[in-house]
Structures are given as C-alpha cells and as structure tokens.
C-alpha positions as CSV (number, residue, x, y, z in Angstrom):
1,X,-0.4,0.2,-13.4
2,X,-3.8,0.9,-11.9
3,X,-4.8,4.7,-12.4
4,X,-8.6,6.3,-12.7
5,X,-8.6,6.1,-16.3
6,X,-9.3,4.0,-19.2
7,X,-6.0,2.1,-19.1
8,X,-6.7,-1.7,-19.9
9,X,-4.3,-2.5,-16.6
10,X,-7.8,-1.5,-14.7
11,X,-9.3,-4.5,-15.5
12,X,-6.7,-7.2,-16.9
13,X,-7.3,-9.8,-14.3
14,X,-4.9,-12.2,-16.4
15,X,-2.1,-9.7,-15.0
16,X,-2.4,-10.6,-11.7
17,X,-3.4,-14.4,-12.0
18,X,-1.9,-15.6,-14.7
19,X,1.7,-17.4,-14.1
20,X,3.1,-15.8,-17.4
21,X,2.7,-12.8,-15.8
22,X,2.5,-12.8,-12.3
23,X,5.0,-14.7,-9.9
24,X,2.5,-15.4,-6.8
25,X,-0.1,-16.6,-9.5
26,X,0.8,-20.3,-9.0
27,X,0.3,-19.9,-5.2
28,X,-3.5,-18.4,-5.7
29,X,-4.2,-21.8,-7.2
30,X,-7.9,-21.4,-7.9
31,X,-8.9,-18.3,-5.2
32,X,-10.3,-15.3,-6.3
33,X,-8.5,-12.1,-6.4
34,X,-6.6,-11.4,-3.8
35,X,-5.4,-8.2,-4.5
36,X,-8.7,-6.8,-4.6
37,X,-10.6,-6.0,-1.4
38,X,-14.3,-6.1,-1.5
39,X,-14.9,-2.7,0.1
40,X,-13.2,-0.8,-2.4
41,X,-16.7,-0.7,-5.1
42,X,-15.0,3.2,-6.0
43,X,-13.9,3.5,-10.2
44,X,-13.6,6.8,-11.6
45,X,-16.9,8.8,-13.3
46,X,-14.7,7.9,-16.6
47,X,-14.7,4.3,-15.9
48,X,-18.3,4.4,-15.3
49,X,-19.0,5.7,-18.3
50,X,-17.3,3.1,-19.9
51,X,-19.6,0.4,-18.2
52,X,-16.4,-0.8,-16.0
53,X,-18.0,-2.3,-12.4
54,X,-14.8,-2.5,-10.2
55,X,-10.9,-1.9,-10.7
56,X,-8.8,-5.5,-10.4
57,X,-6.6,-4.2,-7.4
58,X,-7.2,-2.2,-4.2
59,X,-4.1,-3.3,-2.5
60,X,-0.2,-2.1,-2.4
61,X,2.8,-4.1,-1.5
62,X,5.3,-2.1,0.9
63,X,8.2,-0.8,-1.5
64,X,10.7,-2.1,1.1
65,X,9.9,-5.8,0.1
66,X,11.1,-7.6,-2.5
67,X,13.3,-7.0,-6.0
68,X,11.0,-4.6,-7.7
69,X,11.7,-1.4,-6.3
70,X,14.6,-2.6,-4.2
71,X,16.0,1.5,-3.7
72,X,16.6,3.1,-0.6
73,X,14.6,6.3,-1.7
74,X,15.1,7.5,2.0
75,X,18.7,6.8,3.1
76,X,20.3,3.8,4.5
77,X,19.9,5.3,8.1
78,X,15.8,5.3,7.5
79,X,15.4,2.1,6.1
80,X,16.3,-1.1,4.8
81,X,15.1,-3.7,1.8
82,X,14.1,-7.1,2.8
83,X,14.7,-9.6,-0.1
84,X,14.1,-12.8,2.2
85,X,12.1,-13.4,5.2
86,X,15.1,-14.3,6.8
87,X,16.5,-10.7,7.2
88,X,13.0,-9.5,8.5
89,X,14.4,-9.0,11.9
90,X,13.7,-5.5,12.8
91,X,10.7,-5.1,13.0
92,X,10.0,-8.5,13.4
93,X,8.0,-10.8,10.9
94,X,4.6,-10.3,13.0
95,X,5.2,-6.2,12.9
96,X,5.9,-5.7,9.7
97,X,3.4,-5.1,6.8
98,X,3.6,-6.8,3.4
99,X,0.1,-5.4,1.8
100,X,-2.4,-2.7,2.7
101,X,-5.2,-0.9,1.4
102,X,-4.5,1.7,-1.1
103,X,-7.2,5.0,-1.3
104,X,-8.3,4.9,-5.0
105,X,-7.2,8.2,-5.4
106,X,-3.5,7.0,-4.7
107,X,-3.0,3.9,-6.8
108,X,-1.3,3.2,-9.3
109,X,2.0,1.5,-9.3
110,X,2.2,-1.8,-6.9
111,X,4.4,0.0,-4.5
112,X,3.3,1.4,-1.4
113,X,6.2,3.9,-1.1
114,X,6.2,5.9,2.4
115,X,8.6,8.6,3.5
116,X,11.3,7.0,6.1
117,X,12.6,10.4,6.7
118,X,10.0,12.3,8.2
119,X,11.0,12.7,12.2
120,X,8.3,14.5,13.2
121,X,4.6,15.1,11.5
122,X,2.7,13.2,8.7
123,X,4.3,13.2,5.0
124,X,2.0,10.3,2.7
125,X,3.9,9.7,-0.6
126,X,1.1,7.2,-0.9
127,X,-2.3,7.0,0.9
128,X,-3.7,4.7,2.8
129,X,-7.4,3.6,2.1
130,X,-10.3,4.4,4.8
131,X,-12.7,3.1,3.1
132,X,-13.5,1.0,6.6
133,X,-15.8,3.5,8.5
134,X,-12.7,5.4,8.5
135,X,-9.9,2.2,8.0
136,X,-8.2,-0.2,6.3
137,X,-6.7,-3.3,6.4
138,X,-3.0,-4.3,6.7
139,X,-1.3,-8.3,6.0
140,X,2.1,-8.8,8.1
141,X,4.8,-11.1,7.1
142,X,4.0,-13.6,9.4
143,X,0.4,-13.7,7.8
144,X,-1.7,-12.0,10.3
145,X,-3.7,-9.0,9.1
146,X,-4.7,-6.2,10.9
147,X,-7.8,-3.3,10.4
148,X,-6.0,0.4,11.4
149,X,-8.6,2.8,12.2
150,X,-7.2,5.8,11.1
151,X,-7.2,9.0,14.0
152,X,-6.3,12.0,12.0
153,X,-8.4,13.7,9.2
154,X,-5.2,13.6,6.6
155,X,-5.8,9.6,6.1
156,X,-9.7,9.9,6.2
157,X,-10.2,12.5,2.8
158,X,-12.8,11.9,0.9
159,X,-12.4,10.0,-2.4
160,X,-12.3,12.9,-5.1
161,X,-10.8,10.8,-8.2
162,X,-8.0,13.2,-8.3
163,X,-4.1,11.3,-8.8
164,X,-2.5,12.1,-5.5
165,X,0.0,14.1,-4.6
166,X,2.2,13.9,-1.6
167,X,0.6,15.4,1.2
168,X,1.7,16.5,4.6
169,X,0.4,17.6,8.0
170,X,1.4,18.1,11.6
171,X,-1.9,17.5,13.4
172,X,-0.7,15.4,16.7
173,X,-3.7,12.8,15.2
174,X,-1.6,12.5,11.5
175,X,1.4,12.3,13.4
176,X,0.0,9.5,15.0
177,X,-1.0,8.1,12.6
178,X,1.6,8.3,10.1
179,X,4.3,7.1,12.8
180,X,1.9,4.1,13.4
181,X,2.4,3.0,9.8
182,X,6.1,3.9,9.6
183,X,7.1,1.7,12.8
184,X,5.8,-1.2,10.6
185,X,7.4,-0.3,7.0
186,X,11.2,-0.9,7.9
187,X,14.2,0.3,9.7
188,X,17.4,1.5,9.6
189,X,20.1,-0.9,8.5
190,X,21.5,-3.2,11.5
191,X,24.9,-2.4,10.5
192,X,24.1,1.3,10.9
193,X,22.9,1.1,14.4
C-alpha cells in the first residue's frame, strides 16, 4: 500500500524486489525498480519532512489482470478477468494495458481499477498520472509501451496531496479521454456477446 503518509510501504523497496515477497522479483534479476517511473520526483509535504526523497512505486497494474483482485466490480457484460495471456483475445495482447502511471494523489493499492460501466462521459475510480507535460505512460501485454497525452482537463489536475476520490465529468475531451483508456482495460465476456 502506497499512500502520502508515513506508512513504511512508501519506501520498502524489499517489497517489490524481494522473491519472499514479490512474485515478478525473480524476473527483475538485478534491474532497478521497475515499478517506479523516474518522472514521478512528487512525495507528500509529510514525507518531506521526514527526509523521504521518492516513493518506491509510481505505477498500477490494470485490476482486470491477474488473481489479486480477480472481481468483476462492473458486471460480466462490462468486463472480463484475464488470468493467462492465452484468454487476452479481446482486446488483443498489443491493445491491452498491463501497467500505467498512477497520479500521486491516486495511489495506493496496486490496482488500477476503472469504471466498465460508464456509457457515456468520464468516471476515474483511479487517476491516471500527467506528470508528462500533460501524460503518462502505458505497458501492453505484448510488451510495447505507449505515452497518452491526455486532452481533457479532468486527467491533467494538479498534484494537491489530497487521497482521491472518484471523480467524473462530461467534457467531450474527458470523454475522450476516459473512453481511450477504457477500450484498452477489458471487455465484455465472449460468451456474453
């Protein structure tokens, strides 16, 4: 858990690399932190004063990956969970998003979690970062990344070291926006369609 306050998780690097604790840890091999992207220098006025220089992780794994959220918080019609690459067919491999830049305001757990209900409009359970000159970065499946520059204001808010809350809007540009990122988080079941 990754918050703005003094929480120990903030810094615990052994939590994230080390194989008693982390499953990908043996695949990092000697790399440095790849959870943690370099643009995201932000900690909390609290940390500061507690000397802290960075947070270990920047980054968010989509909740519709993997056993450790494994719920369809949205309905079977809105989405799916993929537990092997194998049943990442829709979208395809190259399409979909595995990690993405979290705004420091938003993270906490290692779930990006995102709305697969909303039809119409912007609704961010989680934020994305936009810390980019106004975007952030996305890793796909089939191990491609991608920068998003974000079009809508909603996305772009400042850093205020406030948790945050869900947050909607229907601004054609957040719309955009949010139905750029929800095209690439899952779909409905195949049996469904």
């Amino acid at each position: 858990m990754v918050d703005l306050g003094p929480r120990p998780d903030n810094t615990n690097l052994a939590l994230l690399l080390d194989e008693r604790f982390a499953r990908l840890a043996p695949y990092f091999g000697h790399q440095k932190n790849l959870y943690k992207c370099p643009a995201d220098v932000r900690i909390s006025p609290h940390q500061s004063q507690l000397g802290w220089k960075e947070r270990v992780r920047s980054v968010s794994m989509n909740s519709n990956l993997g056993r450790g959220n494994n719920k369809l918080r949205y309905g079977e019609l809105n989405h799916q969970i993929y537990l092997k690459l194998s049943q990442i067919v829709r979208p395809p491999p190259a399409q979909l998003w595995v990690l993405v830049d979290e705004h420091p305001d938003s993270i906490n757990d290692a779930c990006f979690f995102t709305d697969m209900s909303v039809a119409g409009g912007a609704r961010w359970v989680d934020l994305p970062a936009s810390y980019h000159n106004g975007a952030c970065g996305y890793s796909f499946a089939d191990g491609h990344s991608e920068i998003k520059r974000w079009l809508g204001p909603l996305v772009k808010r400042p850093i205020t070291f406030l948790e945050h809350q869900p947050t909607g809007s229907n601004l054609p540009a957040d719309a955009a926006d949010f139905a750029w990122h929800k095209l690439r988080t899952s779909a409905p079941q195949l049996s469904l369609r």
